[in-house]
C-alpha positions as CSV (number, residue, x, y, z in Angstrom):
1,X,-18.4,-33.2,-21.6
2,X,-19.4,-30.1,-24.0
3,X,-16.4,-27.9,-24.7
4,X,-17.7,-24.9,-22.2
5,X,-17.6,-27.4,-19.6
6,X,-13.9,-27.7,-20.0
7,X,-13.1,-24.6,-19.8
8,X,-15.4,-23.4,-17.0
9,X,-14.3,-22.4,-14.1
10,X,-13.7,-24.7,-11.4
11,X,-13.6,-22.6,-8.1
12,X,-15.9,-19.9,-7.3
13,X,-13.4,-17.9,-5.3
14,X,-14.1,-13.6,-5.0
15,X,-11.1,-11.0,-4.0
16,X,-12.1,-8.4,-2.0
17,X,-10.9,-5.4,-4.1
18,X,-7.5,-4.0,-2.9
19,X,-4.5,-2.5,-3.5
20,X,-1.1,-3.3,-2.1
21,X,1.3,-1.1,0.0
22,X,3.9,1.0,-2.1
23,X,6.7,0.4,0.4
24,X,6.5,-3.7,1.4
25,X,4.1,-4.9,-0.8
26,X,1.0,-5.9,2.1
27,X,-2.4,-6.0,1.2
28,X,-4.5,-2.7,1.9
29,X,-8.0,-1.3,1.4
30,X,-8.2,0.5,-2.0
31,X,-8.7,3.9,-0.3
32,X,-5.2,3.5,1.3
33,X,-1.6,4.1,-0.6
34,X,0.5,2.6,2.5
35,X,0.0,0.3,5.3
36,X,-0.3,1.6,8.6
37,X,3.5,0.6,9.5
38,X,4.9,2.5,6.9
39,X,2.4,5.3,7.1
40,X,3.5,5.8,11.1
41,X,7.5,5.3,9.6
42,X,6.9,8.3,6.5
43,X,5.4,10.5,9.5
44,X,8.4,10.2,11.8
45,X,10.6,11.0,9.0
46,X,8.5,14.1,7.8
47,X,8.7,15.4,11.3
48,X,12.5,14.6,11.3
49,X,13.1,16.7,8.2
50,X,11.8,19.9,9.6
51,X,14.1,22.7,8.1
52,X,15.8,24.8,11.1
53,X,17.5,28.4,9.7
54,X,20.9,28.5,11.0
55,X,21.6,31.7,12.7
56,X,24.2,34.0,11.1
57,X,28.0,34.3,12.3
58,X,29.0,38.0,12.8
């Protein structure tokens, strides 16, 4: 056994390129920033936040 043998790899396994959700950590496309879950959960909130102006007491 040469010594390029040795160290040659021994499986031939490819990853798909991907990144991984900011918020739990699951495996996404690399296009993506969050995985659908959390994307559905950041759009509730957004919608929750909307800023109401408070009327005036006279």
């Amino acid at each position: 056994m040469s010594k390029f043998e040795r160290y040659k790899k021994k499986t031939e396994t490819y990853i798909d390129p991907h990144k991984h959700c900011k918020k739990c950590g699951e495996m996404i496309e690399e296009a993506f920033s969050y995985c659908s879950e959390c994307y559905q959960t950041l759009k509730e909130k957004k919608k929750r936040k909307f800023f109401k102006r408070k009327k005036k007491e006279t």
